[in-house]
KOLKELO-756425 format. One line per 2 residues: number of its first residue (from 1); for each residue y, x, z negated of C-alpha. Coordinates in nm, 2 decimals. Each point is the difference from the previous one (the first is absolute). Layout:
N
NUM> Y,X,Z  ...
***
This chain:
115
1> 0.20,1.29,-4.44  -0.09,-0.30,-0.16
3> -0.39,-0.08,-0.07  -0.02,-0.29,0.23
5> 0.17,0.17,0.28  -0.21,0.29,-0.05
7> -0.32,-0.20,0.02  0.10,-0.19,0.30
9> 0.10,0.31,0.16  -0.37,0.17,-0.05
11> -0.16,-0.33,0.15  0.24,0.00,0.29
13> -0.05,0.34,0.07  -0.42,0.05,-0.08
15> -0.02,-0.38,0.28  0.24,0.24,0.24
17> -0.20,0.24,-0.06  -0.33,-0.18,0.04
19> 0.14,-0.21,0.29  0.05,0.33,0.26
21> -0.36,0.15,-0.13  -0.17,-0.35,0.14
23> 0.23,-0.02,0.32  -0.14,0.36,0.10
25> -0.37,-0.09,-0.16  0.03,-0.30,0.21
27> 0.08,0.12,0.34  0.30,-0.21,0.00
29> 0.22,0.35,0.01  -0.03,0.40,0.11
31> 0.05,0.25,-0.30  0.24,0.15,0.14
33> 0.25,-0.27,0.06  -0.12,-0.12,-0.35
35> 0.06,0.35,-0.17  0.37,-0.01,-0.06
37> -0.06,-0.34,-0.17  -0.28,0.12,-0.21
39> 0.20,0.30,-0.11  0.28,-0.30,-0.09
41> -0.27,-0.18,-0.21  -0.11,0.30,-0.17
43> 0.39,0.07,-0.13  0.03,-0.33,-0.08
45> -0.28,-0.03,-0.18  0.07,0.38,-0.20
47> 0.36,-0.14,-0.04  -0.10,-0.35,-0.19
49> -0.27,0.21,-0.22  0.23,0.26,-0.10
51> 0.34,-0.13,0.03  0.15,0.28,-0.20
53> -0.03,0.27,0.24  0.19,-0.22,0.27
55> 0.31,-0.03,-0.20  0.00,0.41,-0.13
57> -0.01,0.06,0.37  0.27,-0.26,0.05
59> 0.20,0.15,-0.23  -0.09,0.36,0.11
61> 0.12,-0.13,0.39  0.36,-0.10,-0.17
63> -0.12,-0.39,0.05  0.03,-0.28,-0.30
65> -0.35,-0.18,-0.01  -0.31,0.02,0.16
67> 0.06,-0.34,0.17  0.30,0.16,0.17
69> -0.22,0.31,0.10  -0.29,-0.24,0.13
71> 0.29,-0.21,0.19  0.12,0.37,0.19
73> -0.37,0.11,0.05  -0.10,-0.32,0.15
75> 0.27,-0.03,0.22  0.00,0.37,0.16
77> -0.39,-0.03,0.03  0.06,-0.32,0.19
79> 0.27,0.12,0.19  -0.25,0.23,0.13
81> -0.27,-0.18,0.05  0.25,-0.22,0.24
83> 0.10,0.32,0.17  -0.36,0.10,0.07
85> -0.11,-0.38,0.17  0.30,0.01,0.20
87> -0.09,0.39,0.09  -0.38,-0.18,0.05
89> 0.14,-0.29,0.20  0.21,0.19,0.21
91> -0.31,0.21,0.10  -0.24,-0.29,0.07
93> 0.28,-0.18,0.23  0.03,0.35,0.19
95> -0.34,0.00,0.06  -0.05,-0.39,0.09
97> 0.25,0.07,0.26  -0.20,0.32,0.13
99> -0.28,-0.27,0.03  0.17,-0.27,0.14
101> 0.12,0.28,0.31  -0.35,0.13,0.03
103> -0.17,-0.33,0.07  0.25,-0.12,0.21
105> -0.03,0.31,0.18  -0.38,-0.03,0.01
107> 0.00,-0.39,0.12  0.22,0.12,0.27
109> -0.22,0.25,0.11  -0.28,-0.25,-0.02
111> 0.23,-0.24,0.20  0.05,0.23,0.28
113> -0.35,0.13,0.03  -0.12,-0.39,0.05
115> 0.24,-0.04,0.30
***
């Protein structure tokens, strides 16, 4: 990996990093929705420090360059990560429509008492 790369890859991944510590810090996000993309910022930042060991495990997984590797890794993890909001999203619009029934049900009942 060429020196420049290398250098712009540490200060990408040490603002990543940095970044999700201060979004937690600052209230702006729960750790454990954040966890996942800490752990991310963590390999990234291991990865651009010690690029070596990415491309023997590269080569140990049968795969050309670490950029390939990082290319597969990021994609599964977001494939996930899509799986597991829609997963999410499907359970909050379950329950929204629990809530819906319940106060309907409720303002009926509060309907009929009145009359």
């Amino acid at each position: 990996m060429p020196i420049q790369l290398r250098i712009l890859a540490i200060i990408l991944a040490a603002f990543f990093f940095v970044y999700t510590i201060r979004l937690v810090r600052k209230d702006r996000a729960e750790i454990r929705h954040m966890l996942k993309w800490f752990v991310l910022a963590l390999i990234l930042l291991v990865g651009s420090l010690i690029p070596d060991f990415g491309t023997s495990i590269a080569h140990l997984l049968g795969i050309g360059t670490l950029t390939s590797l990082a290319l597969y890794f990021l994609v599964g993890a977001l494939l996930l990560i899509c799986l597991k909001y829609q997963i999410s999203l499907i359970s909050a619009e379950k329950e929204i429509k629990n809530l819906v029934q319940e106060v309907s049900l409720l303002k009926k009942k509060l309907s009929d008492k009145d009359k």
